[in-house]
N, C-alpha and C positions, 0 to 999 in steps of 0.2 A: 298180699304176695308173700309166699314164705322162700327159705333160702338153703342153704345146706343144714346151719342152727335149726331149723323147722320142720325139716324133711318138704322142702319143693317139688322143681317140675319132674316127674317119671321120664326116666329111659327105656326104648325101645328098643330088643337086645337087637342086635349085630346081626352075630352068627356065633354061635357057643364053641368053645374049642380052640379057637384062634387065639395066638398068641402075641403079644405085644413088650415095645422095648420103646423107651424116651430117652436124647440125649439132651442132658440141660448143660444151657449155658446162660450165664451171666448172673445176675441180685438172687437176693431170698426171694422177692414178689417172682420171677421165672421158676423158682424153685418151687413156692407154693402152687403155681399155676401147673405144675407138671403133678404135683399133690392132685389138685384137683381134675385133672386128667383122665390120670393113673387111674380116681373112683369112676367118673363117667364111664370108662372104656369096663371095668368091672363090672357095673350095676348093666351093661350092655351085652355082658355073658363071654368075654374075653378074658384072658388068663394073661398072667407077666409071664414073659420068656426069661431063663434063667439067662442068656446072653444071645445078642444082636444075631447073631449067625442061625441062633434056633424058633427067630421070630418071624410071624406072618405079617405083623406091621409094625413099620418103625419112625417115629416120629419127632424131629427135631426143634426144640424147646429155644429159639433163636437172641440172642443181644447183640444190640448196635447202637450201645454206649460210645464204642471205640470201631474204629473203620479196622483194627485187624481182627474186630470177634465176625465182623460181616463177612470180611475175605474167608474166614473159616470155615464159614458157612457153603460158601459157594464151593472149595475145595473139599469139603464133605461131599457135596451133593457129586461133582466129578466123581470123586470116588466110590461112591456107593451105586452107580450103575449096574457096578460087577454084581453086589448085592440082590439087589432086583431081580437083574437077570438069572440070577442062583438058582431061582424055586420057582415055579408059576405060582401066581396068584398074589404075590407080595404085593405088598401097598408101600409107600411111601409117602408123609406129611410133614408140609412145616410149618411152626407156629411164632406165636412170639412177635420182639419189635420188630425184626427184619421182616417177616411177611407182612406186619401192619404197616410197615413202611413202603416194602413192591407189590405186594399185594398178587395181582394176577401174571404180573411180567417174571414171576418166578416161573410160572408155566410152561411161558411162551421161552424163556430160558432153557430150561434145563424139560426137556420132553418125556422123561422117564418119571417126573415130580407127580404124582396125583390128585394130590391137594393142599391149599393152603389154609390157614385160619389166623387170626386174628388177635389180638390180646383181647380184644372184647365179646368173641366168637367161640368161645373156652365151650359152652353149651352144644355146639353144630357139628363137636367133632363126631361123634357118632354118626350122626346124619353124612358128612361127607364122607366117612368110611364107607357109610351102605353105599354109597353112588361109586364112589373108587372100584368097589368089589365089582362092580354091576358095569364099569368102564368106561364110566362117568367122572372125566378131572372137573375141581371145581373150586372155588373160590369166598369166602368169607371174612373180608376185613370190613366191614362196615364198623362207625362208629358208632354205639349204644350208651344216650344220653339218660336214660332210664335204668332202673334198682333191677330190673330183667338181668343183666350181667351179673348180679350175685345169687338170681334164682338156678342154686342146683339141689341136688338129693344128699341125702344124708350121707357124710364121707363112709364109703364102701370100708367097711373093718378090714380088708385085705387092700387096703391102698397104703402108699410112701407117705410115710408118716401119719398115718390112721391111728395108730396104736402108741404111741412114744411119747415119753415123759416129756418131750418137748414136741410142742406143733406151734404154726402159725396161724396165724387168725387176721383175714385182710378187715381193717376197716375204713378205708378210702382208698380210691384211687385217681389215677391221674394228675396231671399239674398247671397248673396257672399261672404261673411264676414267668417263664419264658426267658430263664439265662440265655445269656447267647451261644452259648457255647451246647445247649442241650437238645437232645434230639426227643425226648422224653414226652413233650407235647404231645407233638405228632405220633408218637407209637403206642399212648398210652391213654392218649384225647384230655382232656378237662376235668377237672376234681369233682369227682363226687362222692359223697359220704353214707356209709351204710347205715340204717338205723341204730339205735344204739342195744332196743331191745333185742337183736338179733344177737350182734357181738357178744350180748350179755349170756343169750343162750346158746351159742355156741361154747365160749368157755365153760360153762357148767354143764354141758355135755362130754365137753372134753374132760373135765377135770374127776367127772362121776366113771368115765373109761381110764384113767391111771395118769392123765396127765400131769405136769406138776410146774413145769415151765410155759407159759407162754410169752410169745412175739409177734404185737402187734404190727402189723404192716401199712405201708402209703408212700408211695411218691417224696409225700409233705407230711407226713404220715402228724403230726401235730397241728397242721392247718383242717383237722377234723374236722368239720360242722362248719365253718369259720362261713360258711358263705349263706347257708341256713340262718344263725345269729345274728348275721350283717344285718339280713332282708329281715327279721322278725318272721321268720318259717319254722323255727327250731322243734315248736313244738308240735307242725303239722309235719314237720318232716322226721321227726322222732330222734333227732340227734342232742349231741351236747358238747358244752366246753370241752376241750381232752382232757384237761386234767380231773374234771369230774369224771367223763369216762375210765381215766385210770382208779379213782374212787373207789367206781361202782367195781369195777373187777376185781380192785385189790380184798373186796369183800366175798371173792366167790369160793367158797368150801375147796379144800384142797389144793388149792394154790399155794405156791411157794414160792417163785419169783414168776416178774414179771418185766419185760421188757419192750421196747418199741424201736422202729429204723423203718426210713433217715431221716430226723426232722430238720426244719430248714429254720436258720438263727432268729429271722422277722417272727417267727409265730411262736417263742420261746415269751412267757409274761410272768406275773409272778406268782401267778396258782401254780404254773409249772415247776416251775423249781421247787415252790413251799413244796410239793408232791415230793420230791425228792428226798427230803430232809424227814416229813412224816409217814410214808406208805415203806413198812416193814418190806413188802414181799416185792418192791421197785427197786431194782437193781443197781447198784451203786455204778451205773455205765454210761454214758451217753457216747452217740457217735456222734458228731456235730461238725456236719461240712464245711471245712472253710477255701479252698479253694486256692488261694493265694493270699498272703501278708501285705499287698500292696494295693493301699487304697485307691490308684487311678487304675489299674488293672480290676479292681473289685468292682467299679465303676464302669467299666467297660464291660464285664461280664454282665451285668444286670441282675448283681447280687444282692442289693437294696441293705447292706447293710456296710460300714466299714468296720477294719480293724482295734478300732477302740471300740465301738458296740458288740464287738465279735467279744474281745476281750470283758467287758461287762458282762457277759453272762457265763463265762467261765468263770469270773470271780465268785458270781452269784450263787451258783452251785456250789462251788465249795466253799462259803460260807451257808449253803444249808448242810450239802453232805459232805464233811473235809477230806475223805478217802475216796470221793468219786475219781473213776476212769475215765479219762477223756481221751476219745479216739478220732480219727475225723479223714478226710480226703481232700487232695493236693492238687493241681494242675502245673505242670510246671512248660514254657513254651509255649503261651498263650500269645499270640498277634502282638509284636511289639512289646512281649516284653523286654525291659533293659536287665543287665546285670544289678542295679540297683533297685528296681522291684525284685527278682531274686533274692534278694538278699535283703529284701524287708521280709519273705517269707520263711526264709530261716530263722530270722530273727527272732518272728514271733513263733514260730516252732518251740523255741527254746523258752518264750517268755513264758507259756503255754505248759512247756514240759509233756507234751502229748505223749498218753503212753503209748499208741501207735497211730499208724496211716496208713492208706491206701492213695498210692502216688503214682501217677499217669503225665506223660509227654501230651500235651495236647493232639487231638487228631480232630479234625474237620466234618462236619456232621451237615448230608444233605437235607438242604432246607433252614440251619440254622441263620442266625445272624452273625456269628461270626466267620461262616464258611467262606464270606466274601474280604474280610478287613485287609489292610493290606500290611506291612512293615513283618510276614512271617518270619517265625526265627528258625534259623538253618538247625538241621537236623541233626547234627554232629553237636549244635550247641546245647540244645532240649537235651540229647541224651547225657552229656559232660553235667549239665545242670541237676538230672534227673539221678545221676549217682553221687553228688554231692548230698542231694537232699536224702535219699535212703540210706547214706551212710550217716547223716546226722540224725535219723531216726534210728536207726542202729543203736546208737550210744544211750540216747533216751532211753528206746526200748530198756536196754540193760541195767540204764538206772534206775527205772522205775522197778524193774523185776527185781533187782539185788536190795532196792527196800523192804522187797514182802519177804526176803529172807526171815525165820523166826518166828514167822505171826503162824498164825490159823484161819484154814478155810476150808469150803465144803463144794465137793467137786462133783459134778452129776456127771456121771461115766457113759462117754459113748462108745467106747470098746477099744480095742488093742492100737497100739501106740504107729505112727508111720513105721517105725524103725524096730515094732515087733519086741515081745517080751517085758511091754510094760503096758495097761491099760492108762485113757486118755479121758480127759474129759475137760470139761470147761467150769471156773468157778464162780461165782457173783459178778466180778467186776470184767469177764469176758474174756478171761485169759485161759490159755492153754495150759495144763496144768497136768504132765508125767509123773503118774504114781509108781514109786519104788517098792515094788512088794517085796519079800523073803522071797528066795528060791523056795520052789517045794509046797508053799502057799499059792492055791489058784486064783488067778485075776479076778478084779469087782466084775460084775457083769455091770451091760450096759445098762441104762436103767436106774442105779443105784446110786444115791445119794451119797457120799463117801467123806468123814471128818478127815482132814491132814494137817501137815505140819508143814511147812513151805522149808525146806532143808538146801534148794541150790537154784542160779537163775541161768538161765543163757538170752540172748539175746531172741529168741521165738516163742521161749516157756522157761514156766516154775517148774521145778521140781518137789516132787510133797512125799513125805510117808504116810500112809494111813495111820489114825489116832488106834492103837490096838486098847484105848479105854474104853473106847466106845464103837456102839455096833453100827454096822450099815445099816440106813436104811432106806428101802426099795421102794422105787414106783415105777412104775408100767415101762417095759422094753423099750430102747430107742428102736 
């Protein structure tokens, strides 16, 4: 079976001329997935529409991490009636968790919808577009237990993110794990791992087109192989340790950094880290979920590891790499939490020193285990608790940026700043990083590798000047 790395299964165009628009929400794995979309709908003889109003179908990329990315959804879809209604012939799709979560009652819902797909149905979109055009609503969330869900065609060269110094590269998916708190199972199904010769030749396809960053993706995305290995399959199933698989990539022609998200603390061993310490082009970053600081709450989550094991493998990292960035994610108003777990996870925040987070109020996930627990914490409390903990990352944040005051780094530019008039980009350790050019001198373009000088901090980003001793240098368009 070959895959996108191989050039797999052929599409059967559409209808040529038709123009198409994807709204993404939620992870980089949605974001890849609208990547690969974006080529299917290509390689099917459709065009991108330069914006939603001037498209013939439009297709929303859905997450339901959080019960208010779901309500979004559903308020999209109210809205975009008018849309529909606008032009004959429009199509409308939704993908993603929320459809693998309702699947056909989005239908029966909302009657203007056309069709739905699946996270593991990424291949059928084509197929259900011919049946939409043809006035045919239809359905695909089945789950696919088989390597089939990575058979697609070679990324169409005019797809998101085709062309750019950085792409993604999924090599697992789904999860096993089962926190209770996660809806992730069910919309993503059970882990399974790509070969490794595939991942291998997709980054060297990538990297032979201009690429220079890659980001491996998974759920667990370090629980790679892990169940291949278990059973003594590894080698009929063509996988590997991760850390070897990070190995084998750190050796592929034109690479320059290399990164992975979001692996989960249990599958962290000590290849992984040695990796840290010796692969040049492995980025000095890890994101590393922790969830909450308190062990009986970590316990309840069905997080299988506690806050001293959490804390051992931070240390261990930065006893291989001292400068790593440690980034991670929070839950704060999880069932019964007291003030006093709270405030074990501030605590270890600090112990931690985390240079940022990603922090969320608990919200209730149908189907999980803990949708049902009982002792909830009132809503006014989560939120009072949930600006405490971002203002103590706040502070972090700050201190960790006003230490990179003075050093050097090298920033791959993905184009003009939110705030206009400065080019943006991200450096090794995952930070945002505003270049102060000269008036009068034109900005880096995207794409381009850039030396600086870390000159000021705020609490969201560095501030860097370009090293004027030394020249840019350029890899392939973001």
């Amino acid at each position: 079976m070959r895959d996108a790395a191989g050039g797999g299964a052929k599409v059967r165009p559409v209808e040529r001329r038709r123009r198409f628009a994807i709204r993404t929400y939620g992870c980089q794995m949605n974001q890849h997935d609208t990547e690969k979309v974006s080529s299917l709908l290509l390689h099917a003889g459709l065009e991108p529409a330069g914006a939603e109003e001037s498209a013939d179908v439009l297709l929303i990329n859905t997450c339901s991490i959080r019960e208010k990315a779901e309500h979004r959804l559903y308020s999209d879809l109210g809205a975009l009636r008018r849309w529909k209604e606008a032009a004959e012939g429009r199509v409308l799709g939704v993908g993603g968790c929320v459809a693998q979560q309702e699947g056909a009652g989005l239908l029966d819902r909302f009657g203007h919808l056309d069709f739905v797909y699946g996270t593991h149905n990424l291949r059928a979109v084509p197929d259900l577009l011919r049946s939409a055009a043809g006035g045919r609503r239809g359905s695909r969330t089945e789950e696919l237990r088989s390597l089939e869900r990575f058979d697609l065609p070679p990324r169409h060269p005019r797809a998101a993110g085709a062309s750019g110094a950085r792409a993604f590269v999924t090599v697992m998916e789904g999860c096993d794990m089962f926190c209770t708190f996660c809806v992730v199972p069910r919309t993503r199904g059970r882990e399974i791992s790509r070969p490794a010769a595939s991942v291998l030749e997709e980054a060297r396809r990538l990297c032979e087109a201009g690429t220079r960053e890659i980001v491996l993706l998974g759920q667990t995305v370090n629980a790679y192989g892990r169940h291949d290995l278990r059973r003594g399959h590894a080698e009929r199933a063509g996988t590997l340790p991760f850390a070897e698989l990070l190995r084998r990539l750190a050796a592929t022609p034109g690479l320059r950094r290399l990164r992975y998200t979001s692996p989960h603390p249990l599958f962290f061993d000590d290849e992984l880290v040695r990796a840290h310490g010796e692969l040049e082009v492995l980025c000095p970053h890890v994101h590393l979920p922790l969830q909450s600081g308190s062990d009986r709450i970590l316990a309840s989550m069905r997080r299988r590891y506690d806050a001293a094991a959490y804390l051992g493998i931070v240390r261990a990292l930065r006893r291989a790499r001292p400068d790593i960035a440690i980034t991670t994610d929070l839950i704060v108003g999880y069932p019964g939490e007291t003030e006093a777990d709270f405030g074990a996870t501030l605590d270890l925040m600090e112990e931690v020193g985390f240079t940022d987070s990603y922090s969320f109020k608990f919200s209730p996930r149908p189907g999980t285990a803990a949708a049902g627990l009982p002792d909830p914490v009132p809503a006014e409390v989560a939120s009072e608790r949930l600006s405490r903990l971002q203002a103590l990352q706040r502070e972090l944040t700050l201190a960790a940026h006003r230490d990179r005051v003075g050093s050097r780094t090298e920033v791959l530019v993905e184009g003009e700043s939110r705030r206009g008039g400065q080019a943006s980009g991200r450096d090794p350790y995952h930070r945002v990083v505003n270049l102060l050019v000269p008036p009068g001198r034109p900005l880096p373009e995207a794409g381009t590798f850039v030396p600086v000088r870390v000159v000021d901090a705020t609490p969201h980003s560095l501030l860097g000047e370009p090293e004027p001793s030394e020249p840019c240098q350029a890899a392939a368009a973001l």
